[in-house]
Structures are given as C-alpha cells and as structure tokens.
Rosetta silent file (secondary structure, phi, psi, omega in degrees, C-alpha in Angstrom):
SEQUENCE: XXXXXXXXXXXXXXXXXXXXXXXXXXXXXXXXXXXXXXXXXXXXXXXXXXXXXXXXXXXXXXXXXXXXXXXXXXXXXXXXXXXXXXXXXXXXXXXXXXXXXXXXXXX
SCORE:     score description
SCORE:     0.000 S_00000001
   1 L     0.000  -51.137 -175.219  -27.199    8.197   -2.101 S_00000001
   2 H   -62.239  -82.846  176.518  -29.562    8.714   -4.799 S_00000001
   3 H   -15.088  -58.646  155.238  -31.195    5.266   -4.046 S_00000001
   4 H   -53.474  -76.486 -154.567  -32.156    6.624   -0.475 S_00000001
   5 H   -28.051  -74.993 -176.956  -32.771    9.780   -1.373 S_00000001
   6 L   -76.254   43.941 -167.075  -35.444    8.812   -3.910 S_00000001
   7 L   -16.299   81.505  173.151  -36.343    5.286   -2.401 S_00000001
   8 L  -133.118  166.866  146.600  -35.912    3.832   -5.876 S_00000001
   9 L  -119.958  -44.925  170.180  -33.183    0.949   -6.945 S_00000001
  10 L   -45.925  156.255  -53.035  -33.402    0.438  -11.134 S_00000001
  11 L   -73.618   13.357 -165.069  -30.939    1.324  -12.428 S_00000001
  12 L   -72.439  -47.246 -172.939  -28.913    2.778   -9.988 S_00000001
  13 L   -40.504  -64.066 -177.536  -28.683   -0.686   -8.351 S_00000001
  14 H   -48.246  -48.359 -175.588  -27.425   -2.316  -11.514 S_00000001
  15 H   -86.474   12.901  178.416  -24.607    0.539  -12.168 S_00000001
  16 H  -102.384  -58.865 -161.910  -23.515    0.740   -8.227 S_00000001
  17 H   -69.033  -10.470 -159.589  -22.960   -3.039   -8.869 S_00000001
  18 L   -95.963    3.707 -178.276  -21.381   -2.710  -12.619 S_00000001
  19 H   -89.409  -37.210  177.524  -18.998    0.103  -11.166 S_00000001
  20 H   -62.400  -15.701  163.569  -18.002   -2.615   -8.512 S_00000001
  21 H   -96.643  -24.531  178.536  -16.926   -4.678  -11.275 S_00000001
  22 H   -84.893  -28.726 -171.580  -15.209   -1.845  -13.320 S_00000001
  23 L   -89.985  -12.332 -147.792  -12.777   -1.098  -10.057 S_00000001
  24 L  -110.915  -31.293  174.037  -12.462   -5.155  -10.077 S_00000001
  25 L   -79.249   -2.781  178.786  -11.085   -4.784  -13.449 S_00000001
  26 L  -114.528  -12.982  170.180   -8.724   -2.214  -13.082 S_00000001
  27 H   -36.284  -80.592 -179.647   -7.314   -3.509   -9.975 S_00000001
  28 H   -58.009  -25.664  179.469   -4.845   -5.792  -11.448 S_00000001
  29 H   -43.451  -50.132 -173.673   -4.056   -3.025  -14.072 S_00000001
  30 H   -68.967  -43.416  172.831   -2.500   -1.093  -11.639 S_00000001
  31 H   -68.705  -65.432 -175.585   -0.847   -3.737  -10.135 S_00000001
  32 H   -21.124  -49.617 -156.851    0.767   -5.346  -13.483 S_00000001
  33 L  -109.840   23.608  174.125    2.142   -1.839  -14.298 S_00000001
  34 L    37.760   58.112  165.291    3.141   -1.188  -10.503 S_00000001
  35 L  -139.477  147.433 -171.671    1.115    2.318   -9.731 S_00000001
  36 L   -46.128  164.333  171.363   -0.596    3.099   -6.655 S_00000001
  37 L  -110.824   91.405  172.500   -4.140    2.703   -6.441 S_00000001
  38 L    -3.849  136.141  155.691   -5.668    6.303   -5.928 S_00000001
  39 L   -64.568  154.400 -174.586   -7.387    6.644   -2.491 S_00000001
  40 L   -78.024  121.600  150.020  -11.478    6.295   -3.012 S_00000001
  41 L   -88.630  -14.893 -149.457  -12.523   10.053   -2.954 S_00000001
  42 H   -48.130  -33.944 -179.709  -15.645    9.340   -4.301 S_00000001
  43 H   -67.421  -15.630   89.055  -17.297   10.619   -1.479 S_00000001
  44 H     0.611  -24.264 -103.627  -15.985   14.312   -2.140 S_00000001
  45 L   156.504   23.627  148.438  -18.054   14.622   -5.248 S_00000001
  46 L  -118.159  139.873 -163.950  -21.094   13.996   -4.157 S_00000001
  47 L  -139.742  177.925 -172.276  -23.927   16.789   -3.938 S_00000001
  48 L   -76.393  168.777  173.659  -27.738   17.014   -3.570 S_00000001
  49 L  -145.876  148.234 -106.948  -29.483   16.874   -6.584 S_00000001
  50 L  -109.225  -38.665 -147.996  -33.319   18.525   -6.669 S_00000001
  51 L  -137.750  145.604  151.381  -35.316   15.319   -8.443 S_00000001
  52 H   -50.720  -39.875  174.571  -34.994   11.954   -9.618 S_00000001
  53 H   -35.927  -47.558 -154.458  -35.329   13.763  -13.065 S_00000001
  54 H   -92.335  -14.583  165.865  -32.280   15.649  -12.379 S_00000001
  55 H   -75.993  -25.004  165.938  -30.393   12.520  -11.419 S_00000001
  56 H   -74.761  -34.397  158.836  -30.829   10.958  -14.604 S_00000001
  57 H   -20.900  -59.980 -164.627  -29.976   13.947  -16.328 S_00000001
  58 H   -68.738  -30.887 -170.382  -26.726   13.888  -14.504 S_00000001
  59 H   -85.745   -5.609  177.648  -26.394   10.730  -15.144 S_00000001
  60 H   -61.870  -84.494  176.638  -26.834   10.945  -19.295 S_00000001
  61 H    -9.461  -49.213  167.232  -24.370   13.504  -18.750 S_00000001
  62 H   -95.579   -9.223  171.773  -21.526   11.547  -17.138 S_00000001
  63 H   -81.164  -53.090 -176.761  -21.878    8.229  -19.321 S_00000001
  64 H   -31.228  -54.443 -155.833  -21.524   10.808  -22.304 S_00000001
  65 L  -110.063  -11.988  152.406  -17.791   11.625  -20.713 S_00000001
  66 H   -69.662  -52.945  155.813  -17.467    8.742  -19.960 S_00000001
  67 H   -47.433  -39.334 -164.692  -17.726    7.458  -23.336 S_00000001
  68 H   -93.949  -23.291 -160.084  -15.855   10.128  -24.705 S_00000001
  69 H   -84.726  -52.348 -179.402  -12.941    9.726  -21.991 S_00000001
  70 H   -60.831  -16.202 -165.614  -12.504    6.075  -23.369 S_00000001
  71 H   -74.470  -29.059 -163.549  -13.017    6.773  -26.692 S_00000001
  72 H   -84.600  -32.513  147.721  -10.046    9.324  -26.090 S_00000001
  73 L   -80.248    8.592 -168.820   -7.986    6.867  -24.473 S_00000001
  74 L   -99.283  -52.384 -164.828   -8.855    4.066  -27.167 S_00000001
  75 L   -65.684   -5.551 -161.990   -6.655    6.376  -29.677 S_00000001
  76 L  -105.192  179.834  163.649   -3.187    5.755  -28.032 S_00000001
  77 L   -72.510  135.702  162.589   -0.853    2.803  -27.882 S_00000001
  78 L  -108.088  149.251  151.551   -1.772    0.462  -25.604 S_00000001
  79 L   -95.831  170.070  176.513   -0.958   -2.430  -24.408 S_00000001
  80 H   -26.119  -75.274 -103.499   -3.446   -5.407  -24.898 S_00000001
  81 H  -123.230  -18.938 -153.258   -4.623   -6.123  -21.625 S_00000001
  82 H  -126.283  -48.404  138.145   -5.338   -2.163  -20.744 S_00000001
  83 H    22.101  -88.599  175.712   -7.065   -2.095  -24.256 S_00000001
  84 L   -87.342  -30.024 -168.447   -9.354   -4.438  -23.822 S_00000001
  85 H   -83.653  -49.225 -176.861  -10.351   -3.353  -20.046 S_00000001
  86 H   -54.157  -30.414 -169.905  -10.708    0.272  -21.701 S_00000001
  87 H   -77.846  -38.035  176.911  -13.296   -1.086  -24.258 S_00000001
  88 H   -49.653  -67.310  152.022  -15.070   -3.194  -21.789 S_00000001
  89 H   -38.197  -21.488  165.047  -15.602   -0.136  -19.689 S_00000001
  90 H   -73.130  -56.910 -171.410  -16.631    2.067  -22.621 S_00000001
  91 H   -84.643   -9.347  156.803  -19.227   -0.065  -23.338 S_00000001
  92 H   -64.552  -19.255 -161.967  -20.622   -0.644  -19.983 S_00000001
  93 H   -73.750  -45.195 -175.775  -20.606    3.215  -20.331 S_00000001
  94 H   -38.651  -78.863 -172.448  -22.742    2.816  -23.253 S_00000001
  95 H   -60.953  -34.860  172.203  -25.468    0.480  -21.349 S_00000001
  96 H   -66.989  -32.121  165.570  -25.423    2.831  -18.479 S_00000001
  97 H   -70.780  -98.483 -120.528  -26.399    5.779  -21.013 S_00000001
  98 H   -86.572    5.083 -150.188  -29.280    3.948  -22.305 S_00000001
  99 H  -112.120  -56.907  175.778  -30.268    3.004  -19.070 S_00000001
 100 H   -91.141   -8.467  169.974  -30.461    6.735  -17.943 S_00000001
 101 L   -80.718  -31.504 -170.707  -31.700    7.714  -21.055 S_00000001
 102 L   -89.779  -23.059 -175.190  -34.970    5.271  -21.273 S_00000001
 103 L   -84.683  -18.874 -172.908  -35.190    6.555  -17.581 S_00000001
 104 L   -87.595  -16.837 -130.428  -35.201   10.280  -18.347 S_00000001
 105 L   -85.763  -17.150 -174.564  -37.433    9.440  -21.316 S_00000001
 106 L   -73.243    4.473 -144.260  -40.544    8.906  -18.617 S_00000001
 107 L  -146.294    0.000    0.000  -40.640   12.443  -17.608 S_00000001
C-alpha cells in the first residue's frame, strides 16, 4: 500500500519480501505442533498514513515491538526449533529498524 501510495520501493520492497519469508518460517511451526494457521487479517489493519515520513515513523515504531515481542518470547522454554525461528525473526526485526531508521534519518 505504502509502495503505491508513495510510488517508492526501498525498503518497503525488501521487508514485503523478508515478511514473505518470516510466514515461510513459521509455517511448519504450526504444523509440527498441530495449531491452526490464523486466517491473514492483515488487511484489517491497514490505514492511511499522511507522508512517507510518517510511514517510516510507523515503521521504527513496529520493529521496536517487534523486537521487544521476541525478546519477550526469547525468555521462556522453548523448544529448539521455535527458538531458533524466534531469533531469526528478531533479528530480521532488527535490520528492518535500521532500515526505517536510516530512512527517517533523511527528513
């Protein structure tokens, strides 16, 4: 949405494809431990937003809780395999924060 909006692609291109990889990784999770796979809602949750400015904003803003959600699910027992797919995902979270960060940093 954002891409259109703002006829841009960096970085949103890169994190539309690394989220397409984070759902590819989480796939089998669900199956191994036999629970449904949530319907996509994603589409629910999306609103206008004023500026490219204000999309990066948003988007600092959601790798931060992002970060914070794994870090917060990093503390429990795990098993291996759910673990390692949390850290992987944390730290893509990471590179998407610095990503929206060097991008807010123009303005």
């Amino acid at each position: 949405m954002i891409m259109e909006e703002f006829n841009v692609t960096k970085p949103f291109s890169n994190i539309y494809k690394s989220e397409e990889t984070h759902i590819s990784l989480l796939i089998p999770l669900f199956d191994t431990y036999e629970i449904d796979v949530p319907d996509d809602t994603s589409s629910e949750h999306l609103f206008d937003v004023e500026s490219l400015q204000a999309s990066f904003e948003i988007g600092v803003i959601a790798e931060i809780n992002n970060i914070a959600m794994y870090n917060l699910f990093l503390t429990q027992d795990l098993p291996d395999d759910v673990e390692d797919v949390f850290i992987s995902l944390r730290d893509a979270s990471e590179n998407h924060l610095s990503a929206f960060e060097k991008n807010l940093e123009k303005y």
